[in-house]
C-alpha positions in Angstrom: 9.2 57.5 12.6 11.9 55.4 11.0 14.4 55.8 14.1 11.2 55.4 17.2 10.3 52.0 14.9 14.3 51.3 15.7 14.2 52.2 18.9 10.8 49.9 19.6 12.3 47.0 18.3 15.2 47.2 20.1 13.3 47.5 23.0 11.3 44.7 22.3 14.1 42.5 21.6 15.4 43.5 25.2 12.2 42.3 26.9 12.1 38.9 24.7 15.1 37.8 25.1 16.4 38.6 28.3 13.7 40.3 30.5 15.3 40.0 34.1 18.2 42.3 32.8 16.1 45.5 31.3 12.9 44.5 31.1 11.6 45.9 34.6 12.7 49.5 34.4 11.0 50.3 31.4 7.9 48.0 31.4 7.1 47.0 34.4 3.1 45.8 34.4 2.8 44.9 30.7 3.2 46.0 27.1 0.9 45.8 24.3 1.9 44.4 20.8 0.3 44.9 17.8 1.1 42.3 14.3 2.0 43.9 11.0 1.0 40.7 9.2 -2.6 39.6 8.2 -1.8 36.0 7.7 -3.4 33.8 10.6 -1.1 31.1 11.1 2.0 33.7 11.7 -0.3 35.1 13.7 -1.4 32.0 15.7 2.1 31.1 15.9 2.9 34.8 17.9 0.3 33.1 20.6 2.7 30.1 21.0 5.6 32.3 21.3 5.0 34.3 24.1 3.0 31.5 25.7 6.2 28.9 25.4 8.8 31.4 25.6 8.1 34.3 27.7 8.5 34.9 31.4 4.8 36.4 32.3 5.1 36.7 36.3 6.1 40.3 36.1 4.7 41.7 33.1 1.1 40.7 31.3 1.1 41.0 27.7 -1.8 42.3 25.0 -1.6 41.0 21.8 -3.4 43.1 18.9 -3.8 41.3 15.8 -6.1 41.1 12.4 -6.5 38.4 9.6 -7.0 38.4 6.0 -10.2 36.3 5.5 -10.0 32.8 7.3 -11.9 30.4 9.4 -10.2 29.6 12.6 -11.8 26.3 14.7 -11.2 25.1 17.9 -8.2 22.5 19.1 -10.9 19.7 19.5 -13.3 21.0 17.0 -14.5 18.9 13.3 -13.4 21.1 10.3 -16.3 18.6 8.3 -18.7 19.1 11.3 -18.0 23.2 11.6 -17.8 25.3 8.4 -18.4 24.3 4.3 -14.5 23.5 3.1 -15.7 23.0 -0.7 -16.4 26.9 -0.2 -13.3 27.8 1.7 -11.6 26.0 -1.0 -13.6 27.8 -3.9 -12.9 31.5 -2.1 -9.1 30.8 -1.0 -10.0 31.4 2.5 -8.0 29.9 4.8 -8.7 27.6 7.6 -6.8 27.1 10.6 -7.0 25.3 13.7 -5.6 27.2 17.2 -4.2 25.7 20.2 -7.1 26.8 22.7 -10.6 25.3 22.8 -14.1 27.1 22.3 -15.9 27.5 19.0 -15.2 28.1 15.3 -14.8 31.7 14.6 -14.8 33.7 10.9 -12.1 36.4 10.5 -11.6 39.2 8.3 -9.9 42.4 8.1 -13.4 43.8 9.9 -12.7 41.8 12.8 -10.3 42.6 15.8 -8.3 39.9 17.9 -7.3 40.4 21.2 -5.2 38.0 23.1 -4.5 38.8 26.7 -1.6 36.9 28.1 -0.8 36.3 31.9 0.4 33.4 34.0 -2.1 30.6 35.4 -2.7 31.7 38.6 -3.5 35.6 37.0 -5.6 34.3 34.2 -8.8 36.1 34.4 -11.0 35.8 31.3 -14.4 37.4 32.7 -11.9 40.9 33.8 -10.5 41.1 30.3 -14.0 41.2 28.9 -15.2 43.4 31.4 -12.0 45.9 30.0 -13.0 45.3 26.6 -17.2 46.0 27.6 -15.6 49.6 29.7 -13.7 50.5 26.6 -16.4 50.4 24.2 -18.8 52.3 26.8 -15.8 54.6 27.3 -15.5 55.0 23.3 -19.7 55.3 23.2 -21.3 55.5 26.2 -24.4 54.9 24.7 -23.4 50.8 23.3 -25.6 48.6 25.1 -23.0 45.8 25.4 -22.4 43.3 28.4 -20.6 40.2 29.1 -22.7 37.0 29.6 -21.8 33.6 31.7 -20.7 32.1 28.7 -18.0 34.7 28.2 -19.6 36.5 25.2 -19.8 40.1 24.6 -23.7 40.7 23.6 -24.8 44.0 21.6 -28.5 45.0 22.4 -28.4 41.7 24.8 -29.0 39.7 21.9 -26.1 40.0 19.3 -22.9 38.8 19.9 -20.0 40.6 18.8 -17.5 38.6 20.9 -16.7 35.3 21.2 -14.0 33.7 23.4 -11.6 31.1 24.4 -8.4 30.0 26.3 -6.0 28.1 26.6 -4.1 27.6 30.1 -0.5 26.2 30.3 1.4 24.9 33.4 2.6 28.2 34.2 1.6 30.5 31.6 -2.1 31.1 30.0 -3.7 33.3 27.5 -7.1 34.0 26.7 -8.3 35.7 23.2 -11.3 37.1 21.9 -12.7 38.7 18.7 -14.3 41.7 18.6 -16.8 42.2 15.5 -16.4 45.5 13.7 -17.4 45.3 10.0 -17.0 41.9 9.5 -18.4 40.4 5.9 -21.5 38.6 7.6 -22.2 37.6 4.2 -19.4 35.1 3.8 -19.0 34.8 8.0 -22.8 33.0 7.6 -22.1 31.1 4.4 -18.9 29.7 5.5 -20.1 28.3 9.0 -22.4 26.3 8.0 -20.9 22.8 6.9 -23.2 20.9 4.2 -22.5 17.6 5.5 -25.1 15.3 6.8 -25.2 12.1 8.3 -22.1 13.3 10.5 -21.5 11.6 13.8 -18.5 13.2 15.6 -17.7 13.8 19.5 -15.6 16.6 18.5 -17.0 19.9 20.5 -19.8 21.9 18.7 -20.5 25.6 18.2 -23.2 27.5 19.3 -24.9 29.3 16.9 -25.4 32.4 17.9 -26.7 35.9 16.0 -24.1 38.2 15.2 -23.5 42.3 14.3 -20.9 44.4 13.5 -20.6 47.5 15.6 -20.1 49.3 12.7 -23.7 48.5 11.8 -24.5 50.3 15.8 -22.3 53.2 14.8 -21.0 53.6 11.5 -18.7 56.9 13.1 -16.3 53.9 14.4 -13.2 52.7 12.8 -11.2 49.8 13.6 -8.4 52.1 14.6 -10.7 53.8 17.2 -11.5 50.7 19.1 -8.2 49.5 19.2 -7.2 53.0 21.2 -10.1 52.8 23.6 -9.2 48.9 24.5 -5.1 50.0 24.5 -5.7 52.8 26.7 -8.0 50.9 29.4 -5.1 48.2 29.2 -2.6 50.9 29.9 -5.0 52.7 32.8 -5.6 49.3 34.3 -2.3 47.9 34.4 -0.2 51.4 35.2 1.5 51.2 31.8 2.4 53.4 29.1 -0.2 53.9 26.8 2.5 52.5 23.7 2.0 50.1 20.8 4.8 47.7 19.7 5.0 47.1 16.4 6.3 43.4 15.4 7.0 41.0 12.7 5.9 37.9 13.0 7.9 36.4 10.6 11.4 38.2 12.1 13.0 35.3 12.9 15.6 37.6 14.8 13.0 38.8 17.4 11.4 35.9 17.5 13.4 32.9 16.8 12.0 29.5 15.9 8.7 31.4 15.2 8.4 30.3 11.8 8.7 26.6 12.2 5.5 27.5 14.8 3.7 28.9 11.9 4.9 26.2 9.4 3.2 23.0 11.8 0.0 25.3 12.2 -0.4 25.0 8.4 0.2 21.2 7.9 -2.5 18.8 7.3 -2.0 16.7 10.4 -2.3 19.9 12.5 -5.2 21.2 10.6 -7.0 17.6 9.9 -5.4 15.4 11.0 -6.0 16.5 14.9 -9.4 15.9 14.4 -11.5 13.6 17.2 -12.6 10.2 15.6 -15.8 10.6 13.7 -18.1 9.2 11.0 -20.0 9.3 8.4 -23.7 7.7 7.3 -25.0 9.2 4.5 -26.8 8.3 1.1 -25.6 9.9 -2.3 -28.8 11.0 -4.4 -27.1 10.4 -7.8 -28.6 11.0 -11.2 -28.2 8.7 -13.7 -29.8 8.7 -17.3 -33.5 8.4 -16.4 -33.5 7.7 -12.9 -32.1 9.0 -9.2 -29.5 6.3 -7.5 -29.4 6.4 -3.9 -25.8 4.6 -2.3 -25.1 4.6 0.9 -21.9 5.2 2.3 -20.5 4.9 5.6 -17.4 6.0 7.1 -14.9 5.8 9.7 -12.6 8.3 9.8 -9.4 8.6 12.5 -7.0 11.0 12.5 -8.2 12.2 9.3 -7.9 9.1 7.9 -10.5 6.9 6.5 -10.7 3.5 8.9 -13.6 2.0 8.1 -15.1 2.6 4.1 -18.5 0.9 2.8 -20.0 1.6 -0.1 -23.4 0.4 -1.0 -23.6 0.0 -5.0 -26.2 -1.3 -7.1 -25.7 -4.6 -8.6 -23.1 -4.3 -11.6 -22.5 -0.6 -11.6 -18.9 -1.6 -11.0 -16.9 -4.4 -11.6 -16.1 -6.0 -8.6 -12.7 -6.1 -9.0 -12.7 -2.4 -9.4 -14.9 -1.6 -6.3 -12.8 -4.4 -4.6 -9.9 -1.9 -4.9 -11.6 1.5 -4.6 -12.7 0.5 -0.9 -9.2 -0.8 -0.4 -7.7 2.3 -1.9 -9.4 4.8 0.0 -9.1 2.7 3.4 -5.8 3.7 4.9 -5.9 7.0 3.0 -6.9 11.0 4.2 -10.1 12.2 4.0 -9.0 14.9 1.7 -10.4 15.5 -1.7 -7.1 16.2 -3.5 -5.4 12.5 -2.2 -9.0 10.8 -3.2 -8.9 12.4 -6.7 -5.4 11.5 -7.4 -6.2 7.8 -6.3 -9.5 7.5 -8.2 -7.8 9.0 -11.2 -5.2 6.2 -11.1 -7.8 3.5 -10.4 -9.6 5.1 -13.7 -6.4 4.1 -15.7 -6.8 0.6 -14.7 -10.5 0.5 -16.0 -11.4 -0.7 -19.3 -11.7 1.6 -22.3 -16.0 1.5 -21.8 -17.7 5.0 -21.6 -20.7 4.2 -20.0 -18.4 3.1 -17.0 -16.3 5.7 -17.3 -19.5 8.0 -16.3 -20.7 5.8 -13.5 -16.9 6.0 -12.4 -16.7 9.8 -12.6 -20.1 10.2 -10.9 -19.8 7.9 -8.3 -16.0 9.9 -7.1 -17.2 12.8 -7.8 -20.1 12.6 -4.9 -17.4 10.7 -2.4 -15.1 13.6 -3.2 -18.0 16.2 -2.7 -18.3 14.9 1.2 -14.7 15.7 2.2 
């Protein structure tokens, strides 16, 4: 096992690296690749690899890859707009944003990635569903599943258990899909659904959609077993040998420069910061003492920075002075809730030593912080 592990890599290095000098005698068509690692952004960073670095006019590539739990939106998508971050945040799950467009997607360890790489003018989305949809029927020929116009795989014609999206290069493209299989739908529902009103964004939306495992279909199935059936329709339609490669993501030596690829997937100005211009109206319900305060705030933000910042405040709930430079503060800065609560807690050093507006302070921050 040890020494075929050796070999593979080897191999693998061959075809990287310089693929005009071995790579056609022993993989002509395609190979298929499978990640060791769980961790999404070395695994989104893999996708910009092969997509930047590797010559696809000979060979196609399938990608085979799983996450530990995180939410993964689209290049032009609204992380505010798309899933609830204060519960990412609360259940370490991690959010990421790819280089391809489409809709925000949940992953787990009971969810498979495919990624199906070719060049532009081979890229063919709707026949790498179709291979997915004829592996499953292969695997069970009783699955109802089909592919729709919008690129879905449908269970029973009414729950998806596929979604897709692409992204096409100059030369090169890829296209990548997920393929539900016991997915928490629990936390997959709870975490797609942002709590933030009053949002005005032309970032692109997700379609809601209803969603099954197919695990719930046919609890005889294991992840392992669909990742065979789609391997070995791969390998029957592209003439290849029915072989997974094994690689690290983070092996600097097969794959080098990879890990400054995962390291800009993970930065805030990737993440957030590559966000389309948006705003925010909304009006802060706050209970105070005896009665319900409603302030309005409204919101610019661009690049994930706050532009534009009004706050509508009662008469003499804060000194002016100390509005005057919590408005000033947070223009300029990201619309993040650890930067804000660093900055209000220094603006609190500057107040007076008064409880009462200490309170009104502390509730008034804590509700700004709440919508970020």
């Amino acid at each position: 096992m040890v020494l075929q592990s050796f070999k593979n890599c080897l191999w693998l290095s061959c075809v990287l690296r310089t693929p005009k000098a071995c790579f056609w005698s022993t993989a002509s068509g395609g190979f298929v690749i499978q990640s060791v690692s769980n961790d999404v952004y070395q695994n989104l960073a893999v996708e910009d690899w092969i997509h930047d670095h590797m010559d696809l006019e000979k060979q196609q590539v399938l990608f085979l890859w799983r996450n530990s739990p995180a939410v993964v939106i689209g290049r032009h998508q609204n992380p505010w707009q798309e899933c609830n971050l204060r519960l990412l945040r609360q259940k370490n799950i991690k959010l990421a944003r790819r280089r391809s467009g489409g809709g925000t997607v949940y992953h787990d360890l009971g969810n498979i990635n495919l990624t199906f790489f070719t060049t532009r003018k081979k890229y063919e989305r709707m026949e790498n569903l179709k291979l997915v949809v004829k592996a499953l029927k292969a695997l069970r020929p009783q699955l109802d599943v089909h592919v729709t116009d919008r690129y879905d795989i449908l269970l029973n014609g009414q729950y998806k258990i596929s979604g897709t999206a692409a992204k096409l290069g100059r030369t090169s493209a890829y296209h990548h899909c997920t393929l539900l299989c016991n997915a928490d739908k629990f936390v997959l529902s709870a975490v797609l659904k942002s709590p933030n009103i009053g949002l005005k964004s032309n970032a692109t939306p997700s379609v809601p959609a209803m969603v099954k495992n197919l695990f719930e279909e046919d609890p005889s199935l294991t992840s392992e077993m669909l990742l065979d059936a789609v391997v070995k329709e791969y390998a029957v339609q592209h003439q290849i040998d029915h072989r997974i490669i094994s690689i690290n993501p983070a092996d600097e030596t097969l794959l080098p420069g990879i890990s400054n690829k995962a390291k800009e997937l993970q930065t805030w100005e990737w993440v957030y910061g590559k966000t389309p211009k948006f705003s925010i109206s909304t009006c802060l319900n706050m209970a105070y003492k005896d009665s319900v305060l409603d302030i309005k705030v409204n919101m610019d933000v661009k690049h994930g920075r706050i532009e534009v910042c009004n706050i509508d405040l009662p008469e003499q709930w804060l000194p002016s002075g100390l509005y005057s430079e919590l408005v000033k503060s947070l223009t300029g800065s990201k619309f993040c809730p650890n930067e804000t609560t660093a900055l209000v807690t220094t603006l609190l050093r500057m107040c007076p030593q008064d409880n009462e507006l200490h309170s009104r302070w502390s509730l008034l921050c804590e509700n700004i912080i709440r919508l970020m």
